[in-house]
N, C-alpha and C positions, 0 to 999 in steps of 0.2 A: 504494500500500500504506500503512496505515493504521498507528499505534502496534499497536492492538489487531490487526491481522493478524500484526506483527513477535513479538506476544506468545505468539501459536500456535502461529508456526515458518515465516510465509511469510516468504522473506527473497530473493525479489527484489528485482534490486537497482536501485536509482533514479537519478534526473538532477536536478540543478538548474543552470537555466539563467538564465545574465542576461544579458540585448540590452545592447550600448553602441552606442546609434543613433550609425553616421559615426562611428565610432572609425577612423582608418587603423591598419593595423598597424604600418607603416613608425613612427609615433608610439612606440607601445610599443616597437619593438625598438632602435629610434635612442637611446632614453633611459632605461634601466634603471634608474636614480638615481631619476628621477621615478615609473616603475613595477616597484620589486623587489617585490611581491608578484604580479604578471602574471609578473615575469620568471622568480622563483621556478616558479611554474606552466608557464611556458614551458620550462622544463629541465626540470624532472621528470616534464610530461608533455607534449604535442606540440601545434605552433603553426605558425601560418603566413599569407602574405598570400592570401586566396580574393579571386572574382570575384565580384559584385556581378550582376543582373536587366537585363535589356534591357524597362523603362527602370529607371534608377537612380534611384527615384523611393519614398521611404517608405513611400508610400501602397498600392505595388506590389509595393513588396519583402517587407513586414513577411508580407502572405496566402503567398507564393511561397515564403518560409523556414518557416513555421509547416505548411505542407502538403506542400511539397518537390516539386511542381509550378510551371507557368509561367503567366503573367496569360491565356493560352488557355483551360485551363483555371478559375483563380481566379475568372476575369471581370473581375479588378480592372487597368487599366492605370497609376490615376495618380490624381493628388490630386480629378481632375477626369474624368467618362466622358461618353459621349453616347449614347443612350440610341439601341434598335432604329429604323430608319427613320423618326429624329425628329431637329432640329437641338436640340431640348431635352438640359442636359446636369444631371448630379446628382453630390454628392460622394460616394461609395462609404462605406457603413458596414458593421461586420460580416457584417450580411445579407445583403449582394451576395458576399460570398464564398461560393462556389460547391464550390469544393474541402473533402476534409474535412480541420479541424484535428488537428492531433499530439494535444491534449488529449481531443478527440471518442475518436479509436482508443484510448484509455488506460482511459478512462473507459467506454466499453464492453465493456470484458473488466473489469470491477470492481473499477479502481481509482481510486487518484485525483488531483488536479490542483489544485492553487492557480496561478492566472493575473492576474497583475497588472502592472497600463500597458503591454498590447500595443496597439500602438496598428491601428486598425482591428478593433477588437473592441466596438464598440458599438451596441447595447444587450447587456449583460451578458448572457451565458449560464445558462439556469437549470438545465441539465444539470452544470453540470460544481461543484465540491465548493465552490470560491470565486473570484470575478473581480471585479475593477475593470479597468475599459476605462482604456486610452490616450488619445493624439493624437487628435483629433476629437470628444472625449466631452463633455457639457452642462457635465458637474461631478458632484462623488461621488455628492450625493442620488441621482441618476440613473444613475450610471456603476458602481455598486457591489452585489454579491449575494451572499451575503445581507443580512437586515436585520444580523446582529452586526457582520460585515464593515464595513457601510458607518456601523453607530455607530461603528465606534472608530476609523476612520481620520478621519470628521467631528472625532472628540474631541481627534485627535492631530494636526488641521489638516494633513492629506495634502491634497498639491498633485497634479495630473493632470499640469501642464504650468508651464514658467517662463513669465513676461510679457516674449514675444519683443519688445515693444513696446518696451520700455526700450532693445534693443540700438539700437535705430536714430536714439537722440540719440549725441552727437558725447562725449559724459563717458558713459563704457561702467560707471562707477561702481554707478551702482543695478542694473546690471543684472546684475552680477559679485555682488551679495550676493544678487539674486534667486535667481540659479544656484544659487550655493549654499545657500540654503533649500530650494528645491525639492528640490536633490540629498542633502540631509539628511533629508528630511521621507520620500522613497523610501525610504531606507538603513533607515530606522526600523521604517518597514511591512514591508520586505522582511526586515531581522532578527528581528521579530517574528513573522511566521509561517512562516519557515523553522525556528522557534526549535519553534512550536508539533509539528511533528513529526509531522503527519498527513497526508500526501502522499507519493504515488510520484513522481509531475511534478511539479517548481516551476518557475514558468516567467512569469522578471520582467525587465522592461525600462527602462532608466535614459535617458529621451528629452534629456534635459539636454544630454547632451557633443552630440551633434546642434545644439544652439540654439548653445550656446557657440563649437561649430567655428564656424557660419555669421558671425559676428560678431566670431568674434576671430582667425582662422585665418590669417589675412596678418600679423597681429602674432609669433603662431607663428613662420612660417618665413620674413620678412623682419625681423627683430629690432624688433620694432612696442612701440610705448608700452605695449600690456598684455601684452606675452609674459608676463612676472613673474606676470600673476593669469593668464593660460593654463595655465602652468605648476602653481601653486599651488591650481587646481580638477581638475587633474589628480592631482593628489597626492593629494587629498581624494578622488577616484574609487579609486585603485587603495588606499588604505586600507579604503574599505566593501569593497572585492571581497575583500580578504586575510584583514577580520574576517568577512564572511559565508563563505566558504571553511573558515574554523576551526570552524566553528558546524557544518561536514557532521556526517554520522556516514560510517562507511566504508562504508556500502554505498551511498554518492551518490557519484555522479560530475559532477563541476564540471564546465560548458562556457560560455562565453563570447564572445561574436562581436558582429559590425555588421553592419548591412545592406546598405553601402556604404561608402565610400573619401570622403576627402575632400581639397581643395585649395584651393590660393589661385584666389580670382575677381578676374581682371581687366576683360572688362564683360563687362554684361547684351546679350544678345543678343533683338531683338523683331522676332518673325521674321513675324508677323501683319502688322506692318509694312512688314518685307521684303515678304513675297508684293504687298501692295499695290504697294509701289512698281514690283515688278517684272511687274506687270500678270497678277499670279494671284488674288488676293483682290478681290473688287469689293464694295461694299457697295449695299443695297437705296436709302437714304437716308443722308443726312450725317448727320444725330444716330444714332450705335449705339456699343453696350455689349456685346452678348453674339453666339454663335454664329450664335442665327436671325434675324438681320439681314444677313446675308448675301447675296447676290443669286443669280441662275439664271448670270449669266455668271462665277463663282466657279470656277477649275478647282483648286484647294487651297488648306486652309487646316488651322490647328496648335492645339493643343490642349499644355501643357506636361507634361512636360519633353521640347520636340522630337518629339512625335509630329505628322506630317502625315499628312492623309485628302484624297486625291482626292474632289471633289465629282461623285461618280460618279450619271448617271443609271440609277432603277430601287431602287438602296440611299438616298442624302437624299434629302429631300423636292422639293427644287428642284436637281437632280442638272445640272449642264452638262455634265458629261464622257461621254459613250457608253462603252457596254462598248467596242467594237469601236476606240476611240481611248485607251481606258485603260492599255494597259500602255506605248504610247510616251509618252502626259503624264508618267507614272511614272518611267519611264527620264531623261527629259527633267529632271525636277524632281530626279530623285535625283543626276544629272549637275552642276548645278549649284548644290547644297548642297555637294558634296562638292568643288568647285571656290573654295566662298565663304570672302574671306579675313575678317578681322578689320583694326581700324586699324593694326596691326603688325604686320599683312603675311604670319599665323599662322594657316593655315588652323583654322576654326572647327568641323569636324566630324573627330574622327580616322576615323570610318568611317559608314554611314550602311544602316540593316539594313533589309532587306524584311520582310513582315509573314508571309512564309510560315517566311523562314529565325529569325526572332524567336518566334513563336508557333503553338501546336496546342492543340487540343481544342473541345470543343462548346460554349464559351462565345466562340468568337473573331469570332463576326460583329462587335463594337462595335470588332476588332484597329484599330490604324493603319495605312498600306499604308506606309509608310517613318518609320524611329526615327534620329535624329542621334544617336549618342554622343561629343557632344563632348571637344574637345581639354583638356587641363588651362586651367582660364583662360578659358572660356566658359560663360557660364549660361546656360542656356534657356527664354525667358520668351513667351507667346502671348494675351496681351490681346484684344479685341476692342473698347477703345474708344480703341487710337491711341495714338501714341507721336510723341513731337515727332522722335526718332531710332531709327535700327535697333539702334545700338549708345551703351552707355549705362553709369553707372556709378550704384547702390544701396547703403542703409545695410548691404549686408552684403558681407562682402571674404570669406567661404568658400564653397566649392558643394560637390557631392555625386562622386562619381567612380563609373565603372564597375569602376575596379581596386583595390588595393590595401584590400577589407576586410578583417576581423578575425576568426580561430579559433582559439580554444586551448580542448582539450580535457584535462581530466586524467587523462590511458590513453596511457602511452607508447607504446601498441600501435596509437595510432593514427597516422592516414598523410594531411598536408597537403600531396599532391602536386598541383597543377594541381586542385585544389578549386574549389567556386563556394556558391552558396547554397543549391543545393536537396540540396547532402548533405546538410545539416543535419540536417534530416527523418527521415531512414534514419538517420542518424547515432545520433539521439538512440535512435531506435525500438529499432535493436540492443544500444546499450547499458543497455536497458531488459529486454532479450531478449523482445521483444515480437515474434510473427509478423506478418509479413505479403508480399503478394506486391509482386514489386522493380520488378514493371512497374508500379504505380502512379506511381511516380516518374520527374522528368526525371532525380531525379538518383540516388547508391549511397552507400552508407556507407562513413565513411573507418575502421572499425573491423573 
């Protein structure tokens, strides 16, 4: 709904939304000091820690919370896909999502939508009122629609993304003011056209505290040399939310969430590795890089975060596994993931899902046949050109969690009971009073 609808007397009523990618909530509620403007929000209207996407994985979360469906449907599993009965693999961009967007349903009963840094939304949408793409996107020229849209965020040097690059020198310095540019430079664009007042949906997402966890998140919660600027980009986040919050009018309703949960990384796990060693992965030749190198006598191999695919004959291309031997490889391989420890002695998978109990709908042929959802303190990593070790330790000390993400909505009336990610969807929808049917959804509305 538009000013001018508001002028006439339509006064349905609206949402605006901001992603805090890998915000844990445990964070916010542990530290009110740090977040009295969430905390605020937290009491007056209702919060709580949700579940997180089977896999916990940005690139699969962001489709799965925006449509309130599962990567079955979406078609999206992860930063990384493989493509119908081909060992070729491609990064997923917005146009591989399959399901329809929250903005899509808004926007065809004629309203409207400002969507900016969702990440998996590129190339920008020419349907919907205004968008700049997220995570994965070239850069504004490219990432931004309309032409006014992407002059002024050009003018006002809008960042897509911080330069993760800096975190992984050993002086986290340059990279702690990157943060905070980029986290400013959002705050800006997102005050400004929430400011503008022409929107039923706003719907923005702040990818920063995501880069930030990964890289500073052991300092976090082992008292580490930059808790101090943890802490201090923290404060800076929960002040843009408190001042964009002030900026509603009463007929919006604030909600707030993450995609995932997030924790301390103790190692990398390279499980490409594993399989080799453990006589599952074989490769065609000694020089290889990517998935189609792989040989015929290959009975599994992983794709990140933790997804493994039986090399099934009939589905790959050079399949070794028969239908008729595939659900004991399966059993067999899921048997001893779920037995594999770590160097301290801690097992590495807290559970380990099948692709039936994880995933539905008619995009799930590319599904994985087994998902590791790691233990707090394992990351899941699946290279294919070789690892000196299985287990390892990277510039970054935070990883992603299946548990503990982040909701708070401002509607007392609403109910964070045993929540996950695909309320959100419904969530948003009914506070919009927007119809539609409940069965499109995995998930229901907590309102």
């Amino acid at each position: 709904m538009g000013l001018f609808d508001r002028l006439k007397g339509d006064d349905a009523p609206r949402v605006a939304f901001f992603g805090i990618d890998g915000v844990p909530y445990s964070l916010i509620d542990e530290h009110p000091d740090v977040f009295p403007n969430l905390t605020e929000l937290k009491e007056s209207g209702a919060a709580g820690p949700i579940d997180s996407i089977v896999p916990p994985e940005s690139s699969a979360c962001w489709p799965a919370l925006t449509t309130g469906v599962n990567p079955g449907e979406t078609g999206v599993y992860g930063f990384q896909d493989r493509e119908v009965g081909s060992y070729d693999t491609y990064v997923p961009m917005g146009r591989d999502v399959q399901a329809t967007r929250l903005w899509d349903r808004i926007t065809d009963e004629g309203r409207d939508a400002t969507v900016l840094n969702v990440p998996v939304t590129f190339p920008p949408q020419r349907n919907v009122q205004r968008m700049v793409s997220g995570f994965l996107s070239p850069g504004v020229d490219k990432a931004a629609y309309p032409d006014d849209l992407r002059d002024h965020l050009q003018d006002t040097n809008y960042r897509i993304d911080v330069n993760a690059k800096l975190g992984h020198d050993d002086d986290k310095t340059e990279f702690v003011e990157d943060a905070h540019k980029t986290l400013e430079r959002r705050y800006e664009a997102f005050s400004h056209y929430v400011e503008q007042d022409d929107w039923d949906l706003f719907f923005g997402v702040f990818m920063t505290t995501d880069r930030v966890n990964h890289f500073l998140f052991k300092d976090y919660e082992q008292d580490g040399e930059y808790q101090e600027e943890f802490f201090d980009f923290y404060r800076q986040v929960d002040e843009y939310l408190g001042k964009l919050r002030d900026q509603l009018d009463d007929d919006v309703t604030m909600v707030v969430a993450s995609d995932h949960g997030f924790t301390t990384l103790d190692y990398e796990v390279h499980f490409n590795e594993w399989l080799a060693e453990e006589g599952w992965l074989d490769f065609a030749e000694d020089d290889h890089s990517e998935l189609g190198d792989i040989s015929e006598d290959t009975e599994a191999y992983s794709l990140i975060p933790g997804r493994f695919y039986i090399n099934l004959e009939g589905r790959e291309p050079n399949g070794g596994v028969s239908e008729d031997d595939y659900e004991d490889v399966r059993a067999d391989l899921k048997e001893k993931l779920e037995n594999l420890e770590g160097p301290n002695g801690n097992k590495v998978a807290d559970r380990v899902v099948t692709r039936e109990d994880a995933f539905r709908g008619d995009h799930s042929d590319i599904a994985p046949d087994l998902v590791v959802i790691p233990n707090h303190g394992f990351d899941l990593k699946a290279g294919f050109k070789g690892s000196d070790d299985v287990f390892g330790v990277g510039p970054r000390n935070g990883m992603h969690s299946f548990d503990n993400a982040t909701l708070l909505v401002d509607d007392a009336d609403a109910r964070i009971n045993d929540a996950d990610l695909y309320d959100i969807a419904p969530t948003i929808l009914d506070l919009m009073d927007h119809d539609y049917d409940r069965t499109e959804f995995d998930g229901s509305s907590l309102v």
